[in-house]
C-alpha positions in Angstrom: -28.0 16.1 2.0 -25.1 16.5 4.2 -21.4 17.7 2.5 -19.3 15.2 1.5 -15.6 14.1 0.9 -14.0 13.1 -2.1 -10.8 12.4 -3.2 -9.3 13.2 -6.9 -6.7 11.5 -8.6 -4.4 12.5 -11.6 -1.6 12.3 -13.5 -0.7 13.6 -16.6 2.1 14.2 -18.9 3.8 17.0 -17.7 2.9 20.5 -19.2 1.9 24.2 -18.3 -1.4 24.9 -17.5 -2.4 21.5 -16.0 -2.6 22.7 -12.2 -4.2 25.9 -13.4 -7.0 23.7 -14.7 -7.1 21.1 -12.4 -7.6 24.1 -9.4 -10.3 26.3 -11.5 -12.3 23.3 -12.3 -12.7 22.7 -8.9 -13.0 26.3 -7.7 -16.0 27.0 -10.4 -17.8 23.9 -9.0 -17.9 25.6 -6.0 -15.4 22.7 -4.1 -13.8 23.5 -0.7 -10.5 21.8 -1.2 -9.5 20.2 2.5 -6.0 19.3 1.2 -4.2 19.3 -2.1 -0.8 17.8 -3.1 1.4 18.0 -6.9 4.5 17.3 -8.7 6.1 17.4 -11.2 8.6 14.6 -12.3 11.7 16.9 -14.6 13.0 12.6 -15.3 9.5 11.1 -16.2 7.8 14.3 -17.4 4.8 13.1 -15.8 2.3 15.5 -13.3 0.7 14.0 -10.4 -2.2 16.2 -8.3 -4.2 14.8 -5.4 -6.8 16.3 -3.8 -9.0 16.2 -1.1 -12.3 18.3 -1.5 -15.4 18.7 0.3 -18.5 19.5 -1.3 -21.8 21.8 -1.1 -25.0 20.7 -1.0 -26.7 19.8 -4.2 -23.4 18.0 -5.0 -23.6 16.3 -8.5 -21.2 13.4 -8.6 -22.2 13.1 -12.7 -22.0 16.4 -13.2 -18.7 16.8 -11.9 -17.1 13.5 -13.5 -18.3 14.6 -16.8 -16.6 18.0 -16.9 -13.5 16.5 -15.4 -13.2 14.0 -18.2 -13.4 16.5 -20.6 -10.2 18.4 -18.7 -8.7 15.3 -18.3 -8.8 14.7 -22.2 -7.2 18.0 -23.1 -4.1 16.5 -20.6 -4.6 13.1 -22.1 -5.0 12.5 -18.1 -5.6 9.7 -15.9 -7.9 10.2 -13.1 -10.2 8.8 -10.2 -12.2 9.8 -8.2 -13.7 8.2 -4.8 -16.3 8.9 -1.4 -13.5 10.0 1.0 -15.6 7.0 3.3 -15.2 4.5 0.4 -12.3 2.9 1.9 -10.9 0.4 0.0 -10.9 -3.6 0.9 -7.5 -5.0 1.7 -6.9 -9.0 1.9 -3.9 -9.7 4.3 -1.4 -12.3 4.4 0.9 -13.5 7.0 3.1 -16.7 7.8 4.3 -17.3 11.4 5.8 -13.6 12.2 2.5 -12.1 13.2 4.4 -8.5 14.3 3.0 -6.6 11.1 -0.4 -8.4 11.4 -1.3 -7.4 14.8 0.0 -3.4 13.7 -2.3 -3.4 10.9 -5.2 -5.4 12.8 -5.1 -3.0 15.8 -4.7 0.7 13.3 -8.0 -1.5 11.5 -9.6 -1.3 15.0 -9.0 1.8 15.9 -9.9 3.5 12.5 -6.7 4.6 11.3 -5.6 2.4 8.8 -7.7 3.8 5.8 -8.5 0.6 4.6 -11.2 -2.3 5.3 -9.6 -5.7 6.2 -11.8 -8.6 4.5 -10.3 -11.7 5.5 -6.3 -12.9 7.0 -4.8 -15.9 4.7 -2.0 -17.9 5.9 0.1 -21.0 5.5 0.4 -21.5 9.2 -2.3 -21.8 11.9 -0.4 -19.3 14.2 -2.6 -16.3 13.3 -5.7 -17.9 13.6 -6.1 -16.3 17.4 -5.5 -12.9 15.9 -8.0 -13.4 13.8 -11.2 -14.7 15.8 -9.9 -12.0 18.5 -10.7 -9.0 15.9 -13.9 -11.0 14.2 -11.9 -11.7 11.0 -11.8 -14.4 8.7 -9.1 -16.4 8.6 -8.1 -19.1 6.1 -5.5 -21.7 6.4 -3.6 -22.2 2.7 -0.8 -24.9 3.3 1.6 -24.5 0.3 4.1 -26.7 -0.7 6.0 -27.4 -3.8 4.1 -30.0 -4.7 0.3 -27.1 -4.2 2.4 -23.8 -5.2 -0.3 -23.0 -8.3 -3.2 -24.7 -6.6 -2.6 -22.8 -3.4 -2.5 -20.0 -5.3 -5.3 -20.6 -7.2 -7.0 -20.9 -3.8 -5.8 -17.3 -3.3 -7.3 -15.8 -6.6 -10.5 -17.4 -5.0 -10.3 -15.3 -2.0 -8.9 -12.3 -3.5 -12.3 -12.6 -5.9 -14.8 -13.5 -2.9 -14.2 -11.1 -0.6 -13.9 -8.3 -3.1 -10.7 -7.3 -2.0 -9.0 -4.2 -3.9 -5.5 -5.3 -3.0 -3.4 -7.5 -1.0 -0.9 -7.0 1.8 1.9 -9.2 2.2 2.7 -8.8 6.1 5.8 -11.3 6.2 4.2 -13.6 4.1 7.1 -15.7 3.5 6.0 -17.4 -0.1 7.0 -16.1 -3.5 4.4 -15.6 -5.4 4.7 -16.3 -9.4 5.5 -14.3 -11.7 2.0 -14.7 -13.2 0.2 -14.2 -9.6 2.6 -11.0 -9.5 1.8 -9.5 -13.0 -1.8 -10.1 -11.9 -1.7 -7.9 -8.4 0.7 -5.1 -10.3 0.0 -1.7 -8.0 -2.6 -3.4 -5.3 -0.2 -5.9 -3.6 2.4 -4.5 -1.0 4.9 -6.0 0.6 7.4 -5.7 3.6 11.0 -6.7 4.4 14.2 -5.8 6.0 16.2 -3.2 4.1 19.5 -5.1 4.6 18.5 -6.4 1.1 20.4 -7.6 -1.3 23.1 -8.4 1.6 21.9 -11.0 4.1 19.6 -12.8 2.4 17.7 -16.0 3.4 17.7 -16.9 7.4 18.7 -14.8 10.5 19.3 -12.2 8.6 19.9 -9.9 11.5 22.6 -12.3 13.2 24.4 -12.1 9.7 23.8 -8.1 10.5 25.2 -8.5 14.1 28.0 -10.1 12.8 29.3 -7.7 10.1 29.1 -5.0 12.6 26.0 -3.3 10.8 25.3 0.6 11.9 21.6 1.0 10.7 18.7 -1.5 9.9 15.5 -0.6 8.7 12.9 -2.1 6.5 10.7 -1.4 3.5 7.3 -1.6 1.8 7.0 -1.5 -2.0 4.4 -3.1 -4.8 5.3 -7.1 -5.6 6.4 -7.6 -9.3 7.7 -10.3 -10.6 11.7 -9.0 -9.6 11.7 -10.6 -5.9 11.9 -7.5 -3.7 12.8 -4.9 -6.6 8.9 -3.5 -7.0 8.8 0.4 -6.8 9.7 1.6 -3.1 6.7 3.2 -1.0 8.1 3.8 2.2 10.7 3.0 4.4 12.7 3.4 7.7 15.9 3.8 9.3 16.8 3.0 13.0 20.5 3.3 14.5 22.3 0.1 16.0 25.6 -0.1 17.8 28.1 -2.6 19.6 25.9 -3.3 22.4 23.0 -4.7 21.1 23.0 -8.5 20.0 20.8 -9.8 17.6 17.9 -10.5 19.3 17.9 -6.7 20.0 18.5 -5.9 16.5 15.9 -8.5 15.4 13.2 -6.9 18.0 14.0 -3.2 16.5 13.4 -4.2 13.1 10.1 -6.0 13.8 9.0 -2.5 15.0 10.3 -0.6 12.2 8.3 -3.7 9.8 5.4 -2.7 11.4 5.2 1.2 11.5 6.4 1.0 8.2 4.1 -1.6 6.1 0.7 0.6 8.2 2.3 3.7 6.5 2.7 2.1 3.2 -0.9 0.5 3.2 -2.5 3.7 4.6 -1.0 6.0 2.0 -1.6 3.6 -0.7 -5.7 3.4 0.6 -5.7 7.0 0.6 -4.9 7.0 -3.2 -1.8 8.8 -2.2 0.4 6.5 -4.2 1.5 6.9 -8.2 3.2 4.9 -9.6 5.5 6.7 -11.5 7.8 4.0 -14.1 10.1 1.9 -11.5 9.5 4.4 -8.3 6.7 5.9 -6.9 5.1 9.0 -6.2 4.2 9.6 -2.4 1.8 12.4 -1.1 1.5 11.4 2.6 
């Protein structure tokens, strides 16, 4: 059989000796570690390692899982491990911005998200065209005040169908319950601009243009049940000045959405993500 990739997962409470182990283990199985990231949180006390390892022939997958979990009960670790090709399933929503969308759908194209998008869900019809134009499902969930729990329902549905391992919010402009978000906790991502808390609801970049704002910027975190408060995965920064009017600000910021969500969902479908109490832990 040819080699193969996998990717390792941990985190631990911090302590000495846990690296040590972690790197041995792997070096007496006879692993070529590709790449390898860890750190230690002095706050949380926690230890995070990822690693990327190829293997030799003969591989055994069992073999290797059950003398990891007796390491990882020494640490009183959590761990995972995955096929480097196993990319996990990602079910994407959208409203009528389709900027973020058509960033993901074209990295999906090209190979470089890291992730398998199953179907697109939306309350409009306006990204239906993406859709059929990259061979993807698309489903059309109108949601109104009146069909908030049965549209979501209708999500939970999808979510379970198409076997999806998380969800990506890309401008999806409903807020999901608080039940809906305890539910997705860690495999639903979101995107929005960074002017938050100031400048909430519409145009927020003409309220931007007309405080004289220096920077914009957006970010992607996890969805909890605090609107726009889940733990931070990535974000961006661009500089503005006196020239530009809002449309030129609002244009920027779409970009930055963009580039900005991809990095987000690509480092959280690499298993590059920890979650680590209200923040996260980032190994891009």
């Amino acid at each position: 059989m040819p080699n193969g990739r996998y990717i390792l997962r941990a985190a631990a409470p911090d302590a000495i000796g846990i690296l040590a182990d972690v790197t041995g283990f792997l070096a007496r199985a006879g692993l070529n570690v590709i790449e390898s990231q860890d750190f230690g949180d002095v706050d949380t006390q926690r230890f995070f390692v990822w690693v990327d390892f190829e293997t030799p022939e003969g591989f055994s997958r069992e073999t290797f899982e059950a003398g990891f979990r007796a390491l990882a009960e020494k640490h009183g670790m959590t761990w995972s491990l995955r096929r480097k090709q196993d990319m996990p399933r990602a079910l994407v929503m959208v409203s009528k911005g389709d900027h973020c969308l058509n960033d993901l759908l074209y990295r999906h194209r090209r190979g470089q998200l890291g992730a398998d998008i199953t179907a697109i869900v939306s309350n409009h019809e306006d990204g239906r065209w993406l859709a059929d134009r990259h061979s993807l499902p698309f489903h059309y969930v109108p949601v109104t005040a009146e069909t908030k729990l049965e549209a979501e329902d209708r999500l939970r549905q999808l979510i379970a169908s198409t076997e999806s391992d998380f969800v990506i919010l890309a401008r999806y402009m409903q807020v999901l319950s608080d039940g809906l978000c305890r539910e997705l906790e860690g495999r639903c991502i979101n995107i929005h601009h960074s002017f938050l808390p100031s400048f909430k609801g519409a145009r927020p970049y003409h309220q931007a243009h007309k405080r004289g704002v220096k920077l914009i910027g957006a970010s992607a975190h996890y969805v909890t049940a605090d609107l726009d408060e889940g733990p931070i995965i990535a974000q961006d920064v661009s500089p503005v000045d006196h020239r530009m009017g809002p449309q030129r600000m609002a244009e920027i910021g779409r970009d930055i959405e963009a580039r900005v969500l991809s990095r987000a969902v690509t480092a959280h479908a690499e298993g590059r993500v920890f979650l680590n109490g209200i923040r996260t832990v980032v190994f891009e």
